[in-house]
N, C-alpha and C positions, 0 to 999 in steps of 0.2 A: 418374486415378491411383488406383490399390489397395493396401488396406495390408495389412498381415499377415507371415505367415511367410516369407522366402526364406533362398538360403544367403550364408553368410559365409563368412567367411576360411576355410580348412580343410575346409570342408564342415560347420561349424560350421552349426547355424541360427541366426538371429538376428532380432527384432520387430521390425519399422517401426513406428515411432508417426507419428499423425497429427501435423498442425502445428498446435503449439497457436496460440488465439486470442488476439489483440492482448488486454494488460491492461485492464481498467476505468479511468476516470480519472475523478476528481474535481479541481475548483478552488476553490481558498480565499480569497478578496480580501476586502482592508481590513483592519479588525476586528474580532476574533472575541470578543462576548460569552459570559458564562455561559447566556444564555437560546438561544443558537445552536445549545450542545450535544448536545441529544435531537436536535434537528432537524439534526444533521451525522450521528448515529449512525443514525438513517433513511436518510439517504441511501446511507451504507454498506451497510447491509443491503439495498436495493435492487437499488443499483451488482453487489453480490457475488450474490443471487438470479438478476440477467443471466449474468452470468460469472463463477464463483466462481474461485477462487486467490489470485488479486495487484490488488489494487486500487496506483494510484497515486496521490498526490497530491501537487498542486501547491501549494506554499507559498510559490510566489517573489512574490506580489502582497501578501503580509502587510505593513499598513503595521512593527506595531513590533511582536517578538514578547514575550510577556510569557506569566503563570503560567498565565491563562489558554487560551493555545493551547497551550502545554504541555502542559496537564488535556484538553485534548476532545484533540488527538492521541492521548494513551493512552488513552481511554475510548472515541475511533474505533478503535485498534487493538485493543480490546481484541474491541469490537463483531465488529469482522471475523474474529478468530479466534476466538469461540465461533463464526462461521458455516463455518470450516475455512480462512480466507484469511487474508490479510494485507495491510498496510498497507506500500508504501514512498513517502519522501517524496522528491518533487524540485525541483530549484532550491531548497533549505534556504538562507538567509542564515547567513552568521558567527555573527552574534550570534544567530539561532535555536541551529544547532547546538551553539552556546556553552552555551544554556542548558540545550536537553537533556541533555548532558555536566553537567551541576554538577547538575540533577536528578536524575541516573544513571540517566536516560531513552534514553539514544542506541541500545541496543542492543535495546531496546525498542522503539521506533521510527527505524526503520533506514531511511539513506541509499540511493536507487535506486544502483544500479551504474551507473558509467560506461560 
């Protein structure tokens, strides 16, 4: 397969872009300490140096979510977008996205699309 220029509609031309690469994923289980933080923001930057754009992550294994995962969420998103990516979470529990909402965190730390 080859990409680049052909024509379109009208004789328009028009790009192909390539297909982008499946996102990054990371997983999050149990409990997430304060001392967890730097070493989740690492992995970040690692995950995003492979394939930079959209990392994912998984939050659905979090036993109880509290302020804590709260704080290394936005300071993992935040990681990721000083590298030019970003952070979406999936499988968010109620009561997580509860919290980011009353942190006025949600939009900050945004929901993967369905």
């Amino acid at each position: 397969m080859s990409f680049g220029w052909s024509e379109g509609l009208n004789g328009m031309e028009t790009h192909r872009r390539p297909p982008r690469a499946p996102p990054a994923e990371v997983t999050l289980l149990g409990t997430i300490t304060e001392e967890d933080v730097q070493p989740l923001c690492s992995r970040v930057r690692r995950a995003l140096d492979e394939r930079p754009a959209i990392l994912i992550c998984d939050v659905g294994a979090i036993d109880r979510p509290d302020v804590v995962i709260v704080g290394a969420l936005a300071r993992m998103q935040l990681t990721a977008m000083r590298m030019g990516g970003r952070i979406l979470l999936r499988d968010a529990s109620p009561d997580l996205t509860d919290l980011l909402d009353l942190c006025g965190l949600s939009a900050v730390v945004p929901l993967e699309p369905c």
